[in-house]
N, C-alpha and C positions, 0 to 999 in steps of 0.2 A: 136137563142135563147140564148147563150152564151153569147155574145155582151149585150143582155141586162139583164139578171142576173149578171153579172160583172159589168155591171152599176149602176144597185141599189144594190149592197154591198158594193162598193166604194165608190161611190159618197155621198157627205156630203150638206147640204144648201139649201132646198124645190126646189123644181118646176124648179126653173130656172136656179138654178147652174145645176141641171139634164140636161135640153134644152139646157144648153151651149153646152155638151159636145156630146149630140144626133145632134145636125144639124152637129155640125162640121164633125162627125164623118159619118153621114148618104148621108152628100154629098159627104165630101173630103175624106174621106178614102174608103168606099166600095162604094158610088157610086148612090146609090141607091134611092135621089131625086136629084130633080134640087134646086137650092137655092130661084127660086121662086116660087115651091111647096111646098118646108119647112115652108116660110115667109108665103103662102095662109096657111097649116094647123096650124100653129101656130094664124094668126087671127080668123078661123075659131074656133079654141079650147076657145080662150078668150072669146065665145061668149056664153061658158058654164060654169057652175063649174068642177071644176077637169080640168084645163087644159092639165095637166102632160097625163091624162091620156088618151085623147080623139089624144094629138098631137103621144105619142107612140102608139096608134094604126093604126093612120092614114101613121106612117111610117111602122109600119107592116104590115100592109096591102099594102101598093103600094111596097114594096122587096118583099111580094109573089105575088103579079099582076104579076109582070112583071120577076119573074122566077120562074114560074108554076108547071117546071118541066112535068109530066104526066099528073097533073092536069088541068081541067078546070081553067080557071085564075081568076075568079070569086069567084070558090069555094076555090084555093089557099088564095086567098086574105083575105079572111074570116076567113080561118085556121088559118095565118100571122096573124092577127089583134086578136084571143081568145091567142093564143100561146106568144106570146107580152107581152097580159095582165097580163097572169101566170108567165110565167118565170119573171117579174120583179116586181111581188110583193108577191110573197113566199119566196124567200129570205127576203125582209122586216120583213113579219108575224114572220120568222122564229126568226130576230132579236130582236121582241117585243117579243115575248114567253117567249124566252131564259134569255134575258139581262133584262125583266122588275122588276125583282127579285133585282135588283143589282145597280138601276139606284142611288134609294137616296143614297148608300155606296159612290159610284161613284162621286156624287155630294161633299162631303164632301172628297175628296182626292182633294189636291191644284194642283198636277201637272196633274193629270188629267183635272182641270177644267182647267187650263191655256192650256191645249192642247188645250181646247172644246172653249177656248175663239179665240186662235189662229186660228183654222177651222173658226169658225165666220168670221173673220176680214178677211180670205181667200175669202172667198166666196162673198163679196165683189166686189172683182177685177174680180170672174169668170163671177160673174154677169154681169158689166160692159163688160166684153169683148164678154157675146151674144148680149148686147145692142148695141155693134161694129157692130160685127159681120152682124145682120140685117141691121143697118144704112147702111155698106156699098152695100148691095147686093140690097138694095133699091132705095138709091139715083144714085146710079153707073149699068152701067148695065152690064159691063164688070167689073170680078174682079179675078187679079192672084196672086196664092200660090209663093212664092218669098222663097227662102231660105233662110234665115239668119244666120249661126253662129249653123247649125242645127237645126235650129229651121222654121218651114214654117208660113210665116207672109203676109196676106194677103192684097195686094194693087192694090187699084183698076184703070183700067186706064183712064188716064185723059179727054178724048176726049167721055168717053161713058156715063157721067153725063147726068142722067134723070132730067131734069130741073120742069119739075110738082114738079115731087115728092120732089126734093131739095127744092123747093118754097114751099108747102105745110109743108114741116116736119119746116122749118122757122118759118114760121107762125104759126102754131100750139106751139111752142117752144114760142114764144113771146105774144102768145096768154095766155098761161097758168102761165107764171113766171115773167114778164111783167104787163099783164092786171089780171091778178088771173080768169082767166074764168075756170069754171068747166071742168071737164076733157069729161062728156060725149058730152055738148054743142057741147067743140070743137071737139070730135070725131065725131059729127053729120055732122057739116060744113063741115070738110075734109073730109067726105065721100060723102059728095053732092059734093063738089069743083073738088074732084078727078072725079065722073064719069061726069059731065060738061067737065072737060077738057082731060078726054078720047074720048069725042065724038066727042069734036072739036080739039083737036090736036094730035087727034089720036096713 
């Protein structure tokens, strides 16, 4: 529950600067999905409104599935997934309560907005690097944490290129910036194309 109350008092930039920092952390640090369980709950979530919130349940729930403890894993999981919920957006509620009082003041101080604008332009890049971050665990089907300079930098190896899906994420890319076809169109194709070429190239 800490993990993610410190996530939502921290974290700045809707939905996805959030998601950056929940996969990274959900797989590479504690552990507790696989990178193609993150990628399935994160499509899975898109298919609703409130992504944010359907994908941090869906990781709360599989870290208590799968350590129970006493519990039923079932009923764990269930608990993980309400407890999720609360802990990362009472802190939120708390910060509207509190700070709503104070936002227009806030607005009209310049080095405060120049902060608010500098988070902006941050989040940006956090963005970009969950869009990485998936690309690689998509098209790659092996991908390892490399250290760099202390810092762990993710590269994936060469030889374990899932070619559907590299062909697929192409086309779609060329399809939409290229040809200007609608995003759902092509989301409809790539999802016919992908399970065609699940069936036949297994």
């Amino acid at each position: 529950g800490s993990f993610f109350s410190a996530m939502a008092v921290v974290t700045f930039g809707g939905a996805y600067a959030v998601l950056a920092y929940v996969a990274q952390a959900a797989v590479e640090t504690f552990g507790w999905l696989a990178p193609g369980e993150m990628m399935d709950g994160l499509g899975l979530a898109e298919t609703t409104p409130g992504p944010l919130v359907m994908v941090l349940q869906f990781v709360g729930f599989l870290a208590a599935f799968r350590a129970p403890g006493s519990l039923d894993p079932l009923l764990a999981g269930c608990l993980g997934a309400l407890l999720t919920t609360w802990v990362t957006f009472a802190p939120c509620f708390l910060w509207i309560f509190l700070g709503a009082p104070y936002v227009e003041a806030l607005r009209s101080n310049r080095a405060i907005s120049a902060a608010l604008s500098a988070i902006t332009a941050a989040v940006v890049g956090v963005v970009m690097n969950l869009a990485l971050w998936f690309a690689l665990h998509v098209v790659f089907r092996e991908v390892r944490v490399v250290e760099f300079l202390g810092i762990g930098v993710d590269l994936p190896a060469p030889g374990s290129i899932n070619w559907p899906a590299a062909i697929l994420a192409v086309a779609a890319m060329v399809a939409m910036l290229r040809f200007r076809i609608g995003m759902l169109p092509t989301l409809a194709c790539c999802a016919l194309a992908g399970v065609a070429l699940r069936h036949l190239v297994g």
